[in-house]
C-alpha positions as CSV (number, residue, x, y, z in Angstrom):
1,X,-12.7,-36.1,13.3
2,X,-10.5,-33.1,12.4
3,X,-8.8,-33.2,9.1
4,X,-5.2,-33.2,8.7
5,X,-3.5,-30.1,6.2
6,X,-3.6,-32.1,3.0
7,X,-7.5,-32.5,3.5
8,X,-8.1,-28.6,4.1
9,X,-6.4,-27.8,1.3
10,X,-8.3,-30.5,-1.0
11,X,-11.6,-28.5,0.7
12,X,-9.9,-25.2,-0.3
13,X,-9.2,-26.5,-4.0
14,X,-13.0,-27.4,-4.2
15,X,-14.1,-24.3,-3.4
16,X,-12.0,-22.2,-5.5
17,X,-12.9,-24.3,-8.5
18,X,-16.9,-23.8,-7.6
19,X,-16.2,-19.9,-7.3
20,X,-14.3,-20.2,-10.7
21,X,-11.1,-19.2,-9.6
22,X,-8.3,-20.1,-12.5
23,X,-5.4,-22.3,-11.6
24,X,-3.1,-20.1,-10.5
25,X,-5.1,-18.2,-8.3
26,X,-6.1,-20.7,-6.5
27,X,-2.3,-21.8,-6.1
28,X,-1.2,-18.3,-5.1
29,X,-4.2,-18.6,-2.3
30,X,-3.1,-21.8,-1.0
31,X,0.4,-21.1,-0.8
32,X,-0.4,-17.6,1.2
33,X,-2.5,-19.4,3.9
34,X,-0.4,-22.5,4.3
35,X,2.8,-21.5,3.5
36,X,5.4,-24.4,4.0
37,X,2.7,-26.6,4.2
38,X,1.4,-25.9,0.9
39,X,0.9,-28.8,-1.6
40,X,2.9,-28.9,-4.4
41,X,2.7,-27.2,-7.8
42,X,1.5,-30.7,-9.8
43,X,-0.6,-32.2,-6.4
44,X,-2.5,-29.1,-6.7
45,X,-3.3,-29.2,-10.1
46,X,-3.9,-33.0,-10.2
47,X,-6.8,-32.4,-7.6
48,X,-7.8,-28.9,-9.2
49,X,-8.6,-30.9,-12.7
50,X,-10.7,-33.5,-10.6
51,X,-13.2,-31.2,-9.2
52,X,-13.0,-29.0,-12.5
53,X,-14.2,-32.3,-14.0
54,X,-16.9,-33.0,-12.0
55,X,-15.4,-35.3,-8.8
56,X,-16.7,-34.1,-5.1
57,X,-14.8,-36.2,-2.9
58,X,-11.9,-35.0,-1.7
59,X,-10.7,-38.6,0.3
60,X,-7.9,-40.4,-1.4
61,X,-8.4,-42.7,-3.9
62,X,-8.9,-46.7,-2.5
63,X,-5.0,-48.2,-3.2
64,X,-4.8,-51.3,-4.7
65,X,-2.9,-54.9,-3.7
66,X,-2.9,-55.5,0.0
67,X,-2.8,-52.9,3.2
68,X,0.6,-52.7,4.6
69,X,1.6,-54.5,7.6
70,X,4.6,-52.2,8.5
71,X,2.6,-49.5,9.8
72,X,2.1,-50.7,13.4
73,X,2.2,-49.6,17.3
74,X,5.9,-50.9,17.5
75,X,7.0,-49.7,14.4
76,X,5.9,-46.4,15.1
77,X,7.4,-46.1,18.2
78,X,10.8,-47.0,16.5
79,X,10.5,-44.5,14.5
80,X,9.4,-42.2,17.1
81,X,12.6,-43.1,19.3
82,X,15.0,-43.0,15.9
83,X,13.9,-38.9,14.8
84,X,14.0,-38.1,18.4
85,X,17.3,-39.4,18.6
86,X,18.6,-37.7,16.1
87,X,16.7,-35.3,14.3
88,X,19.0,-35.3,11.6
89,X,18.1,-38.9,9.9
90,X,17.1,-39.5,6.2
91,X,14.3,-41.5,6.0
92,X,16.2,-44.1,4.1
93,X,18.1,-44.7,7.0
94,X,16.0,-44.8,9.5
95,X,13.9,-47.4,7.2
96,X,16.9,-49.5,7.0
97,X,16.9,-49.2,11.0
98,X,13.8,-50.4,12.0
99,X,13.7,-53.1,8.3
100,X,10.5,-51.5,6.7
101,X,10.0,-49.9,3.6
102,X,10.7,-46.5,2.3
103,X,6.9,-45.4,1.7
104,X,6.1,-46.9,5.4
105,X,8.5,-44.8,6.8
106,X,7.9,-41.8,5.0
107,X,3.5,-42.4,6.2
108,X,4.5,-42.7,9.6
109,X,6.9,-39.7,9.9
110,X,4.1,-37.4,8.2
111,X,0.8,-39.2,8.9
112,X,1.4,-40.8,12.6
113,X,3.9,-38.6,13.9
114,X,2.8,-35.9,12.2
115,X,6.0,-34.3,11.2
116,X,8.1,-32.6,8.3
117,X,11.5,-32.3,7.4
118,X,12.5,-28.4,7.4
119,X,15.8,-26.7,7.0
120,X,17.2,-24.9,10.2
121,X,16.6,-20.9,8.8
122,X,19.5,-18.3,9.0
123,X,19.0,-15.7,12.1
124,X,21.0,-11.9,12.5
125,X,22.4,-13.5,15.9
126,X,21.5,-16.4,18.3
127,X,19.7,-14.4,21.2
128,X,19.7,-14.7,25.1
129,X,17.5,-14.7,27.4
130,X,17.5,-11.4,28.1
131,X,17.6,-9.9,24.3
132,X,14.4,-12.3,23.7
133,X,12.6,-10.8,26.8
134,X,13.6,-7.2,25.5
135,X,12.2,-8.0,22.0
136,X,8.8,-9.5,23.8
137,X,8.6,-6.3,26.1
138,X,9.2,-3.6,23.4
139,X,6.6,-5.1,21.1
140,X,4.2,-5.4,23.9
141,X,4.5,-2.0,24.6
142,X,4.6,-1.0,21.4
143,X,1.2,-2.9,20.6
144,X,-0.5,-1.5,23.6
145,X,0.4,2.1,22.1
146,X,-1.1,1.0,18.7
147,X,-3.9,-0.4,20.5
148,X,-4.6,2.7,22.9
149,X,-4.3,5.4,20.0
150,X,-5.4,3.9,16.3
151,X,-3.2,6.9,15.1
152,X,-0.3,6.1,16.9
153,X,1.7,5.1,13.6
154,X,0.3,7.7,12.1
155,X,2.7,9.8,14.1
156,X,5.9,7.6,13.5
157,X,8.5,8.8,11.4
158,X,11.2,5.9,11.2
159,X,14.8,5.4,9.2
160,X,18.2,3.8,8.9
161,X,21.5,4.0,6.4
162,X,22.3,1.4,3.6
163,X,24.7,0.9,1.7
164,X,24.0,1.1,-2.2
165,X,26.4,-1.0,-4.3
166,X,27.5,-0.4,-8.0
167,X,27.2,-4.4,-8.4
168,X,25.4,-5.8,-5.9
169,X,25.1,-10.3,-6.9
170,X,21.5,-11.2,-7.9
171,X,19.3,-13.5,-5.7
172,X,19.5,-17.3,-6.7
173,X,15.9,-16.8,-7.6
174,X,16.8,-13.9,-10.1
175,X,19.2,-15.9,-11.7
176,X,17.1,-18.6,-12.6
177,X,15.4,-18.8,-15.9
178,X,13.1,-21.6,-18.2
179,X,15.0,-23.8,-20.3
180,X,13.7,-26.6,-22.8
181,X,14.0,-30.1,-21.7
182,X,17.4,-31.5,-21.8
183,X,19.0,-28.1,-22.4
184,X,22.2,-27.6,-20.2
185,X,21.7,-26.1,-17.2
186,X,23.0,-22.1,-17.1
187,X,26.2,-21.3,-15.5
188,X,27.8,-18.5,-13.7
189,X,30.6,-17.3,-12.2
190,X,31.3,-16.1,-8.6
191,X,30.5,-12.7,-8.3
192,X,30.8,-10.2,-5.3
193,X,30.1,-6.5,-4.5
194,X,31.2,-4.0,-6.1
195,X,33.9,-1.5,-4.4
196,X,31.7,1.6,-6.0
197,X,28.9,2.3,-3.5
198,X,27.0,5.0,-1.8
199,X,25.7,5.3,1.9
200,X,22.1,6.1,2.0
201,X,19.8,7.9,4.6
202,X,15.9,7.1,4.5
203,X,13.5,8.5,6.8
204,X,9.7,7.8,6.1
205,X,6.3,7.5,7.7
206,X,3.0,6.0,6.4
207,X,2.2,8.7,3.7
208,X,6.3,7.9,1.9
209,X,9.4,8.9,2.2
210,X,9.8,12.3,4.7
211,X,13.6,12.8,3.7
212,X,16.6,11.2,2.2
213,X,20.3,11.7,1.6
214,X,23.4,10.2,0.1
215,X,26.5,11.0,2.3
216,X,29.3,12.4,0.2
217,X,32.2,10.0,-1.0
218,X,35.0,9.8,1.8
219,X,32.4,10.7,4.4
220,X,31.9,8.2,7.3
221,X,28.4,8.0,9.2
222,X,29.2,9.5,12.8
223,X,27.4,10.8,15.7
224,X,27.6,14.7,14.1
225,X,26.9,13.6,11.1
226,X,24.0,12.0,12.1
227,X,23.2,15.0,14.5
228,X,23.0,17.0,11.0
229,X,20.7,14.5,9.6
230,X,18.1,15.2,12.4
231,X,18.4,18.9,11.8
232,X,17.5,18.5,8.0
233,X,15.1,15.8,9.1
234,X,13.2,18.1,11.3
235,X,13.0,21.0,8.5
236,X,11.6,18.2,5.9
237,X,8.5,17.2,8.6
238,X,7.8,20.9,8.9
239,X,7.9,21.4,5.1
240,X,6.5,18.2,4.1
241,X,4.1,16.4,7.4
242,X,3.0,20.5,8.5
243,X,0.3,19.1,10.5
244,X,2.6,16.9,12.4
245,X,5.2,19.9,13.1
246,X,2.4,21.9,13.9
247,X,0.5,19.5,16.5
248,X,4.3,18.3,17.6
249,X,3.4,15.0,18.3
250,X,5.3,13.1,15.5
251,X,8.0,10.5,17.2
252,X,11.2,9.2,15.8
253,X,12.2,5.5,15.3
254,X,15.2,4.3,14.6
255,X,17.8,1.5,15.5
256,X,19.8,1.5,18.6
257,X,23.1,1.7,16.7
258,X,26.0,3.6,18.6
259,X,25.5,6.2,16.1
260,X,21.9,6.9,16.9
261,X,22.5,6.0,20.9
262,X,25.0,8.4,20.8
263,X,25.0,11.4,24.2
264,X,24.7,13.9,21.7
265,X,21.8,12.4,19.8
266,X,19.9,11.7,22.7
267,X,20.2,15.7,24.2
268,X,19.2,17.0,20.4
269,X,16.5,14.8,20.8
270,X,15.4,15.9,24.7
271,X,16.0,19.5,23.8
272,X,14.2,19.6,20.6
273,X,11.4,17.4,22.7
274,X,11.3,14.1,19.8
275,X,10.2,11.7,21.5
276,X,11.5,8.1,20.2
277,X,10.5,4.6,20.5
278,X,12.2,1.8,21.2
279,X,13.9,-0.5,19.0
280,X,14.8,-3.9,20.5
281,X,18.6,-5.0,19.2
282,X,19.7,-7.0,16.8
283,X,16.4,-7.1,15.3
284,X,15.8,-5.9,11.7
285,X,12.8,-8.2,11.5
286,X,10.8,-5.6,13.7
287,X,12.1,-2.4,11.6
288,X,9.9,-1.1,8.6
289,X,13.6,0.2,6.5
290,X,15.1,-3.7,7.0
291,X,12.0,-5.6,6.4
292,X,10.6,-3.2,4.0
293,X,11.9,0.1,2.1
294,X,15.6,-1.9,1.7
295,X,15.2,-5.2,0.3
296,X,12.5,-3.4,-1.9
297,X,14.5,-1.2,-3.0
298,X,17.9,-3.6,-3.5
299,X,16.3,-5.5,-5.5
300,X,15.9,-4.2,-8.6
301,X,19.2,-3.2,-8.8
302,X,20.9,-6.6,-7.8
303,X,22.9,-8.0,-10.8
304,X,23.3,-4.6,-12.5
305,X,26.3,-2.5,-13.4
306,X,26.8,1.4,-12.6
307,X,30.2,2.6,-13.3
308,X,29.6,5.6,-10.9
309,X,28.6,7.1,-7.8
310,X,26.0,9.6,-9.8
311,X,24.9,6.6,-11.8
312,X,23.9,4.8,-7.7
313,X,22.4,7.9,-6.7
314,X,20.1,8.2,-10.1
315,X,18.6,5.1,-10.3
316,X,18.2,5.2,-6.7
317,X,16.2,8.1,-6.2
318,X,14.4,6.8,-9.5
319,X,13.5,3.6,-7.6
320,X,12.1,5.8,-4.0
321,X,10.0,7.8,-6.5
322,X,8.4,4.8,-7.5
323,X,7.0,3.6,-4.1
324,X,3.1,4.4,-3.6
325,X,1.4,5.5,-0.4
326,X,-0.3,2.7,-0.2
327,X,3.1,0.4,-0.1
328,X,4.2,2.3,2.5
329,X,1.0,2.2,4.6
330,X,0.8,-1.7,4.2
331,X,4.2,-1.8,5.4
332,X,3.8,-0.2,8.7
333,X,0.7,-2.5,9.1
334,X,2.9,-5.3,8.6
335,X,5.1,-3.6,11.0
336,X,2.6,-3.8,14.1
337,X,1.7,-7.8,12.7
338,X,5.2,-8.3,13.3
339,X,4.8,-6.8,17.0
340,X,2.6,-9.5,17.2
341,X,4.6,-12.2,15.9
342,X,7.0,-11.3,18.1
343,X,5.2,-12.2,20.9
344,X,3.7,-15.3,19.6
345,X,7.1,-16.8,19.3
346,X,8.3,-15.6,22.9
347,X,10.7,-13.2,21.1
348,X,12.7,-15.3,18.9
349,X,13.2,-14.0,15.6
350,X,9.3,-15.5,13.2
351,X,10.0,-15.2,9.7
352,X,9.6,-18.5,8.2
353,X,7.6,-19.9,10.6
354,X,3.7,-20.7,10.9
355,X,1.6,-19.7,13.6
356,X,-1.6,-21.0,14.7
């Protein structure tokens, strides 16, 4: 009989506590390999203390008083018919529907129908046909490159422009912070960005960061702006990657914005014979500077102050100094999982979800 997800991670429990694993690590574990489907924080622990003190059973405790008589064929199919319905039901109210308890409700939602109740996630744009086909091709052929050459990432070179904010609001999370019990909660006000900011220009590979550059105030990002950007880009590969000048195999990747789509862009790039990869739009969840080097970066300085533009640029180059080779290697590991992904979920945008 195959065990449902609150019995694997009862199994996984008992065996961190027989290897000796502490609390927390075995949390942390269960959290990374279930995800949303994690227990919680205090279900955890309860079952943690019982195998630290000797228990070997994971089943559920016997219940008390006498079985219940709501959970049946009919009222599970009531149920059934209600959620598919409307998908957008409290359990309350589709208890009061069909007359049964709360808790009978709630057993057959999870345990007959086996469902949960998630939030719908926020996506950079609700894709097409077409753009989800584009997205499963490009990562297909991207994968079969990977695949084909194990140094074929070696050999990519990939970057983008952000903007770098004086203020930039903290997280929700960041804001948060322990309080004693029955302490007020902590207020603040609404904040936004800060008018103060610098554009940025990353480009890195697996090793770090290649080249970088902060555009000067009252500069826009355009097509011969960017066209200069290559050319300094291409004298920072031969001073910095000389093997990957010398062999002339290193490729460019970077977003299909009109600045880098640009006729002038694309004959630099024939001429000087870079070869680049494709990059599907509309999809910073399969780029290593969106899903990586940025929000890395942003992060420390979200909910700080710098009054100027030399005070961005400082802490900024401060922060890229700090990232290892091995970050940076990880991430474009991450990057050809995420090729992967990709496919897995026909080309609709992954993060969040769970795959099999």
């Amino acid at each position: 009989m195959k065990m449902n997800v609150k019995e694997e991670q009862r199994v996984c429990v008992k065996f961190c506590v027989k290897l000796n694993k502490t609390f927390s690590e075995t949390f942390l574990m269960l959290q990374e390999a279930f995800g949303e489907e994690c227990l919680s924080r205090s279900c955890c622990h309860q079952w943690f203390k019982r195998f630290k003190d000797g228990r070997t059973s994971t089943d559920d405790d016997a219940r008390s008083g006498r079985p219940s008589t709501s959970i049946n064929d009919d009222n599970v199919a009531k149920v059934n018919a209600l959620v598919r319905s409307d998908r957008r039901l409290t359990i309350r109210e589709m208890a009061e529907e069909c007359n049964i308890s709360f808790g009978s409700c709630q057993e057959i939602l999870t345990e007959k129908l086996q469902m949960r109740r998630v939030a719908a996630k926020f996506v950079p744009k609700l894709l097409t046909a077409d753009q989800t086909q584009h997205r499963i091709h490009v990562s297909e052929e991207l994968l079969q490159k990977a695949n084909d050459d194990e140094s074929f990432l070696d050999h990519v070179i990939t970057g983008d422009e952000t903007w770098v904010f004086g203020y930039d609001v903290e997280t929700k999370a960041q804001s948060s912070q322990w309080t004693s019990k029955g302490s007020p909660r902590p207020k603040k006000a609404r904040q936004v960005k800060s008018n103060v900011k610098v554009m940025l220009t990353v480009f890195f590979d697996c090793k770090g960061v290649v080249y970088y550059e902060f555009l000067p105030q009252g500069q826009t990002i355009n097509r011969f702006v960017y066209l200069e950007t290559l050319r300094k880009l291409r004298n920072a590969v031969r001073r910095k990657r000389p093997e990957l000048w010398q062999s002339g195999d290193w490729v460019l990747h970077h977003d299909n914005a009109p600045v880098h789509s640009a006729l002038v862009i694309r004959d630099f790039c024939v001429k000087n014979a870079m070869t680049v990869i494709p990059q599907p739009p509309y999809s910073p969840d399969l780029a290593p500077a969106d899903f990586f080097l940025f929000p890395k970066l942003k992060r420390p300085l979200k909910g700080r102050r710098f009054q100027t533009v030399d005070e961005i640029k400082e802490k900024t180059t401060e922060l890229l100094n700090t990232f290892t080779k091995e970050e940076f290697s990880g991430a474009f590991d991450q990057w050809k999982h995420r090729w992967e992904k990709c496919v897995a979920s026909q080309g609709e945008y992954f993060e969040g979800d769970i795959f099999e």
